[in-house]
TIKEBA-641915 format. One record per residue (C-alpha): residue number from 1; x negated, z, y. Coordinates in steps of 0.05 Angstrom, whole numbers, plus 5000, padded with zeros to 4 digits. Layout:
N
> n | X | Z | Y
> NUM | X | Z | Y
...
This chain:
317
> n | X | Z | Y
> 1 | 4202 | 2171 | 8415
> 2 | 4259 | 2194 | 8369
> 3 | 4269 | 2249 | 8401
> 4 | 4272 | 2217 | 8466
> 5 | 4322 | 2164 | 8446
> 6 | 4367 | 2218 | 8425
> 7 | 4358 | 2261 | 8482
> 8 | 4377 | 2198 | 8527
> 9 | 4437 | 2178 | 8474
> 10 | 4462 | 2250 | 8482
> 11 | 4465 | 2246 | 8561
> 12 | 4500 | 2185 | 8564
> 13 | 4556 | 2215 | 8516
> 14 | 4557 | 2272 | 8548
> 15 | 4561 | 2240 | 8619
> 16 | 4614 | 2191 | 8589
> 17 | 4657 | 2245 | 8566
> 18 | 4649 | 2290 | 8622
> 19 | 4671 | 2230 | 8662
> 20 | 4728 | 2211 | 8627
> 21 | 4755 | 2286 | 8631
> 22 | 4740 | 2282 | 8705
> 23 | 4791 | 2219 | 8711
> 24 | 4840 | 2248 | 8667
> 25 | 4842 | 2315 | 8709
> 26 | 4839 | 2268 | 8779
> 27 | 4906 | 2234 | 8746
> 28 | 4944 | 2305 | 8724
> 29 | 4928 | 2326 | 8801
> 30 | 4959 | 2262 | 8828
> 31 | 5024 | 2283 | 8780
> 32 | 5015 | 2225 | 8730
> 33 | 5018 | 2242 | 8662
> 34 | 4950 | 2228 | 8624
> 35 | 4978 | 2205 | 8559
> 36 | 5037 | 2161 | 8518
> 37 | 5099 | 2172 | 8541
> 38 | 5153 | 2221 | 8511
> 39 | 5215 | 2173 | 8477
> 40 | 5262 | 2148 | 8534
> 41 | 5197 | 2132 | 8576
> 42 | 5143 | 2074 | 8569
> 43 | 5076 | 2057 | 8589
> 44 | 5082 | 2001 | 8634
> 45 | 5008 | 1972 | 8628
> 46 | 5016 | 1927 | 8688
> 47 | 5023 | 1991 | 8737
> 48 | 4988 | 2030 | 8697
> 49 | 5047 | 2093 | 8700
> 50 | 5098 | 2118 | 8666
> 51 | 5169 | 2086 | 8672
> 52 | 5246 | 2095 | 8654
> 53 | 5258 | 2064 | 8582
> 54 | 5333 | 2044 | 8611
> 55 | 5365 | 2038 | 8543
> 56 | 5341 | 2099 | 8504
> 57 | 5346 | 2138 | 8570
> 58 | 5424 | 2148 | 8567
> 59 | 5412 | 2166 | 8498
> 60 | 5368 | 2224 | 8514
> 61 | 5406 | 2246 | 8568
> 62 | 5471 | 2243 | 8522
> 63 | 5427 | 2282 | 8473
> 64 | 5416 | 2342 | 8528
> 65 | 5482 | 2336 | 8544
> 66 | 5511 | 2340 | 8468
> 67 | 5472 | 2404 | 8459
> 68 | 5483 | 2432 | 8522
> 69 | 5560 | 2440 | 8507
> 70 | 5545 | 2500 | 8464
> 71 | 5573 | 2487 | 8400
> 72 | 5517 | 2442 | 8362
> 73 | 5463 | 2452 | 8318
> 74 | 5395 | 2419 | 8322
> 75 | 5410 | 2387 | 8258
> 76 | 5478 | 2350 | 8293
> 77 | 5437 | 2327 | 8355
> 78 | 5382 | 2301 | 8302
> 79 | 5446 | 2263 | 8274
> 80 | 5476 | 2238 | 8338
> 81 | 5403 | 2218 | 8354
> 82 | 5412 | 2179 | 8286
> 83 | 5474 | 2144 | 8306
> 84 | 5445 | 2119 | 8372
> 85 | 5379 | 2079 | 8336
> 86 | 5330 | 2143 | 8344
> 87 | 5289 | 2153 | 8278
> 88 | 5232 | 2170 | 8252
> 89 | 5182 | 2101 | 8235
> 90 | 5214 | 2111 | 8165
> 91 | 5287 | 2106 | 8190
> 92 | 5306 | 2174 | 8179
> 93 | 5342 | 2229 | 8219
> 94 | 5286 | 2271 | 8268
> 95 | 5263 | 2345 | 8233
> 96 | 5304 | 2403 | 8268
> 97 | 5220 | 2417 | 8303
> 98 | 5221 | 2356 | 8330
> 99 | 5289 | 2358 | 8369
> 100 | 5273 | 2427 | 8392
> 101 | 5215 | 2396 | 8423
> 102 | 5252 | 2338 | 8457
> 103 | 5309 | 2391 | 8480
> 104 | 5244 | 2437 | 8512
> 105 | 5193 | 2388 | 8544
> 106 | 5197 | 2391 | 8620
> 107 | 5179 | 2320 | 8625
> 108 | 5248 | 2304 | 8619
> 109 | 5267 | 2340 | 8684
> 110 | 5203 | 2313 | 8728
> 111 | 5145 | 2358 | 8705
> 112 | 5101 | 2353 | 8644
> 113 | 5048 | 2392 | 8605
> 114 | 4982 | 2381 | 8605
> 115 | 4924 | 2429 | 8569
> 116 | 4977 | 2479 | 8567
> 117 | 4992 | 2479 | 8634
> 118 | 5057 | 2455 | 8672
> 119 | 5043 | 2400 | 8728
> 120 | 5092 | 2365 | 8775
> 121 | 5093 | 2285 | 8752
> 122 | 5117 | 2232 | 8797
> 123 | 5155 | 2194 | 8745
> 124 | 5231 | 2192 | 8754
> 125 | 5264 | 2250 | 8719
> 126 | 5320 | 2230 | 8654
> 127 | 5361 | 2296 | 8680
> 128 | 5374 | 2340 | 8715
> 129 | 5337 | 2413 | 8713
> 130 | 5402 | 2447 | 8715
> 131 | 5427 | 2414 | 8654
> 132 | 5354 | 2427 | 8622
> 133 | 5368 | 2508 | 8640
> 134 | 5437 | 2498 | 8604
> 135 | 5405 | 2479 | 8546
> 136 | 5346 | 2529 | 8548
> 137 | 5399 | 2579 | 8557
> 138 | 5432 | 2551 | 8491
> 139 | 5368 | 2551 | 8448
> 140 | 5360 | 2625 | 8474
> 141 | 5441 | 2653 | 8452
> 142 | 5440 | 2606 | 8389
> 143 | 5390 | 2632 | 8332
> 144 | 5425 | 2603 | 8280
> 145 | 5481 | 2552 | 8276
> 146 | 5555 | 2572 | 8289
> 147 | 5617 | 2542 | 8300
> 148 | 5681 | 2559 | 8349
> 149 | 5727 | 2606 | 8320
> 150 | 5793 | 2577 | 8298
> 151 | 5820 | 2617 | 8336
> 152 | 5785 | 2609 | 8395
> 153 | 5839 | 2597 | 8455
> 154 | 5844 | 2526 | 8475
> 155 | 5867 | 2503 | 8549
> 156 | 5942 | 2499 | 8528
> 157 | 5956 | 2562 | 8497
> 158 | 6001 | 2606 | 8531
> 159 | 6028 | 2543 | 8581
> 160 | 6068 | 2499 | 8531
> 161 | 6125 | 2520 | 8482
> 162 | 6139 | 2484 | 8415
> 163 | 6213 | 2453 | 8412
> 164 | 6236 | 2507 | 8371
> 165 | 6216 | 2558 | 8424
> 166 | 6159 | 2587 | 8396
> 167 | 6085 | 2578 | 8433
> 168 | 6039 | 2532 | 8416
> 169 | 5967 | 2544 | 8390
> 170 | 5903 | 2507 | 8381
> 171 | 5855 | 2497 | 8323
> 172 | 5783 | 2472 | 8324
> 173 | 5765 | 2422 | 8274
> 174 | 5699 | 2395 | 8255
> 175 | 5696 | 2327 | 8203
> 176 | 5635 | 2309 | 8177
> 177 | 5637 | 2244 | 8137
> 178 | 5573 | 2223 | 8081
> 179 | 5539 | 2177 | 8132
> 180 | 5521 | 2238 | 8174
> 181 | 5566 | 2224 | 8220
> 182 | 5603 | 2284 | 8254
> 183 | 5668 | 2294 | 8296
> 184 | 5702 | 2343 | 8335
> 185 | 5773 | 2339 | 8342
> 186 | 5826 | 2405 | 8374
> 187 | 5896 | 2398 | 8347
> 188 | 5951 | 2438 | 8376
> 189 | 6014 | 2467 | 8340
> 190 | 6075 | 2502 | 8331
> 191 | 6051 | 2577 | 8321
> 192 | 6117 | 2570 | 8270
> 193 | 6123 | 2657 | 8281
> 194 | 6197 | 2651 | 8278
> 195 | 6235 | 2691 | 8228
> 196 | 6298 | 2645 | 8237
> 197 | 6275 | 2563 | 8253
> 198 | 6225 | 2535 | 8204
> 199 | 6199 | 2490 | 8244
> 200 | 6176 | 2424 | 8224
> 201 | 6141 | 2388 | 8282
> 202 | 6068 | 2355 | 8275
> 203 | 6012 | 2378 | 8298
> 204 | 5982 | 2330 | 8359
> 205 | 5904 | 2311 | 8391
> 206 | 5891 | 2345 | 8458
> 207 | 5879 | 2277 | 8487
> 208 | 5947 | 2256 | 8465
> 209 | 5978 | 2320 | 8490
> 210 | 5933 | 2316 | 8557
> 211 | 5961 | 2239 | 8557
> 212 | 6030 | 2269 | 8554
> 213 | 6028 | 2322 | 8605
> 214 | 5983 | 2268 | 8661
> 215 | 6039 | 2217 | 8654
> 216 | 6095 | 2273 | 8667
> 217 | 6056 | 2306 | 8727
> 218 | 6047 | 2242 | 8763
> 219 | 6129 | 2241 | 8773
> 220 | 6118 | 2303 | 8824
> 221 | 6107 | 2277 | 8898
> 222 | 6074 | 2325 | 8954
> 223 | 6123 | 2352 | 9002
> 224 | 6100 | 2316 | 9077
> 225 | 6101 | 2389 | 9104
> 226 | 6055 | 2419 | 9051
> 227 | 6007 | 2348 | 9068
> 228 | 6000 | 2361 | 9131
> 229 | 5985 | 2440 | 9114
> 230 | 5928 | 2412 | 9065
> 231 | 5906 | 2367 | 9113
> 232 | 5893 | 2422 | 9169
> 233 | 5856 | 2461 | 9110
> 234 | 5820 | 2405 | 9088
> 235 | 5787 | 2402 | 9166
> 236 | 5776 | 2475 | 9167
> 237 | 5747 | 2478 | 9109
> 238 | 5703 | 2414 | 9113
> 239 | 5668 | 2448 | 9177
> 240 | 5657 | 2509 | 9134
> 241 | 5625 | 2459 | 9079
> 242 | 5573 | 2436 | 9131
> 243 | 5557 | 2502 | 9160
> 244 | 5546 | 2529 | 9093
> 245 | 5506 | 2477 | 9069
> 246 | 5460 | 2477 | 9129
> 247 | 5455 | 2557 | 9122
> 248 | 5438 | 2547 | 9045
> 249 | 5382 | 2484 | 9064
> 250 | 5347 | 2527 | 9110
> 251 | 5350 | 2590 | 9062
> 252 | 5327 | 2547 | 9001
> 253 | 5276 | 2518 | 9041
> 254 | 5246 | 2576 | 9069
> 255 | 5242 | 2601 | 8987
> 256 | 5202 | 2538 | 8962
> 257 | 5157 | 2556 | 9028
> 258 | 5138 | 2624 | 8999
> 259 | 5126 | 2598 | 8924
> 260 | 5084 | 2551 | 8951
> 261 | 5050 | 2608 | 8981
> 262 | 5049 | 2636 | 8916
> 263 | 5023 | 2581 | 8878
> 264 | 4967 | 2574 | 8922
> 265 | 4952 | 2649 | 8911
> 266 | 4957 | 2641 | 8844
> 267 | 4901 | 2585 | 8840
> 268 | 4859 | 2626 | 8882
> 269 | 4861 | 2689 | 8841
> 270 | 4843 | 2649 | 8775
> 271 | 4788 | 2605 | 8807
> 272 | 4766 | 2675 | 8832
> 273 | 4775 | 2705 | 8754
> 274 | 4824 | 2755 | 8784
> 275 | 4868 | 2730 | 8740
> 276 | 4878 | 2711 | 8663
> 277 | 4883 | 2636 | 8638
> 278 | 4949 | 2653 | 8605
> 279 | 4977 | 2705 | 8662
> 280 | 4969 | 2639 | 8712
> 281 | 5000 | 2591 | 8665
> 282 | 5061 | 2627 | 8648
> 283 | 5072 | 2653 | 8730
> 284 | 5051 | 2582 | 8753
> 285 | 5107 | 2556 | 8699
> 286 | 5157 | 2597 | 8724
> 287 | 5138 | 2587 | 8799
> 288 | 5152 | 2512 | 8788
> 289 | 5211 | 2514 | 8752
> 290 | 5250 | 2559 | 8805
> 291 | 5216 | 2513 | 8860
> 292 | 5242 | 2441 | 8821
> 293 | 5317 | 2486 | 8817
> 294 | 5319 | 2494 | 8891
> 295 | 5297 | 2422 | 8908
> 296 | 5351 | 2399 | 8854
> 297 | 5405 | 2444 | 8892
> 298 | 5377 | 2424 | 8958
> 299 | 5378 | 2344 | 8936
> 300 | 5442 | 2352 | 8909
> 301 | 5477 | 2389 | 8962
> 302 | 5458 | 2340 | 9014
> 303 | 5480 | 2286 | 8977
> 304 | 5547 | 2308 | 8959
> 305 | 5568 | 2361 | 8995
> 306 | 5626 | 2322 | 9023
> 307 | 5643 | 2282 | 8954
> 308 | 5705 | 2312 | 8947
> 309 | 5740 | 2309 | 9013
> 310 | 5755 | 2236 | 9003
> 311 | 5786 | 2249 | 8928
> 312 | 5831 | 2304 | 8961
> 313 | 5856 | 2259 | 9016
> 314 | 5867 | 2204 | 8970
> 315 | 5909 | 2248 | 8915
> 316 | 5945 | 2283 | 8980
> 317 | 5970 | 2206 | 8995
């Protein structure tokens, strides 16, 4: 009798877990994501799905965006992270790991991984899988931390002279104060290379020199012949804009057509053991990243491919 009371007690676990994995696998094909939601998402139990956590969302995004410019370390995003309310349960700033895996999971960018395997979610993406390549392509250069040069040229040098005639040059600066906090400020001055002026003028900001030079550009007017020259570009070329964009659509779309195709091979060749559990996952991976790219461009492009015609017209009036 023990035996069969065991043998039953078994089944029903066995049943009960092979049903639960059955539900979680039935979710991961209808692209929700089977567990608790990465920070800057939330678990809406109402719904039942994962949703937008508005307010640490920006943050996030920020985050990608911090990183993304090139010139940070994991530690300084951990920091910035800091500075926004984003901790660990103790209140201290994130391990370098753990921002490496914020700044790599796909969720962020609409897709999510689940048993090692990359799966398209329906929750809304933070941003956008452009500026999640940027920063991929950042992790990749970057093996350990560095700074700009000092040296590195700045967007003024070699336009503006110093009042005693010699050019101007730019200098990077990085101040980091003993809450953690960090700044990055570019200062621009006199090269001072004369052998005959000492010069004595101050160094300035860039956004006080970029101040500056807006406020003295906005005294130059646009000739009406040269307006109404821009203004027969500005047709031409916004007829060129559509064409292009409708050639590009149709090419783009044509590509997500054949890695569908693909994808669907792929599945049939590892259901069929033609192919290796980690070949399929790393081609299926890549598959879906250059598919979510194109929809991105395609999504984008639609949406703004005429976003700058009405800046031009308005800065030609």
């Amino acid at each position: 009798m023990l035996n069969i009371a065991f043998g039953q007690s078994k089944y029903y676990i066995d049943s009960l877990s092979e049903n639960v994995c059955r539900g979680l696998r039935q979710k991961v094909r209808q692209g929700e994501y089977p567990g608790p939601a990465p920070i800057g998402y939330l678990n809406d139990s109402r719904i039942k799905q994962v949703v937008v956590d508005r307010k640490k969302a920006k943050i996030i995004k920020a985050a990608f965006e911090f990183y993304a410019e090139g010139d940070k370390t994991l530690e300084d995003v951990a920091h910035f992270l800091a500075q926004q309310g984003i901790t660990t349960r103790g209140g201290k700033v994130w391990h370098k790991d753990r921002v490496k895996y914020l700044l790599t999971n796909p969720f962020y960018y609409g897709h999510f991984r689940y048993a090692k395997e990359v799966h398209e979610g329906k929750h809304n993406p933070i941003i956008s899988k452009k500026l999640f390549d940027r920063v991929q392509e950042v992790l990749k250069q970057r093996g350990r931390p560095r700074h700009k040069s000092k040296n590195e040229p700045q967007p003024f040098c070699g336009l503006l002279y110093c009042a005693c005639g010699m050019m101007i040059t730019g200098e990077y600066k990085v101040k980091r104060q003993n809450n953690g906090n960090v700044h990055h400020y570019i200062y621009y001055h006199c090269s001072r290379k004369s052998k005959t002026i000492k010069c004595k003028e101050s160094c300035i900001r860039q956004e006080v020199l970029d101040k500056q030079i807006s406020s003295l550009l906005q005294k130059v007017s646009l000739p009406q012949d040269w307006a109404e020259e821009l203004q027969t570009m500005l047709e031409k070329d916004k007829k060129e804009s559509a064409q292009s964009c409708t050639a590009f659509v149709q090419e783009a779309g044509e590509k997500i057509r054949v890695i569908k195709t693909k994808l669907q091979r792929l599945l049939d060749g590892y259901l069929e053991q033609d192919i290796e559990r980690e070949t399929y996952r790393a081609e299926k991976a890549k598959l879906m990243s250059d598919k979510k790219s194109l929809e991105e461009q395609i999504t984008k492009l639609e949406q703004k491919q005429n976003d700058w015609v009405e800046p031009m017209e308005n800065w030609m009036n």
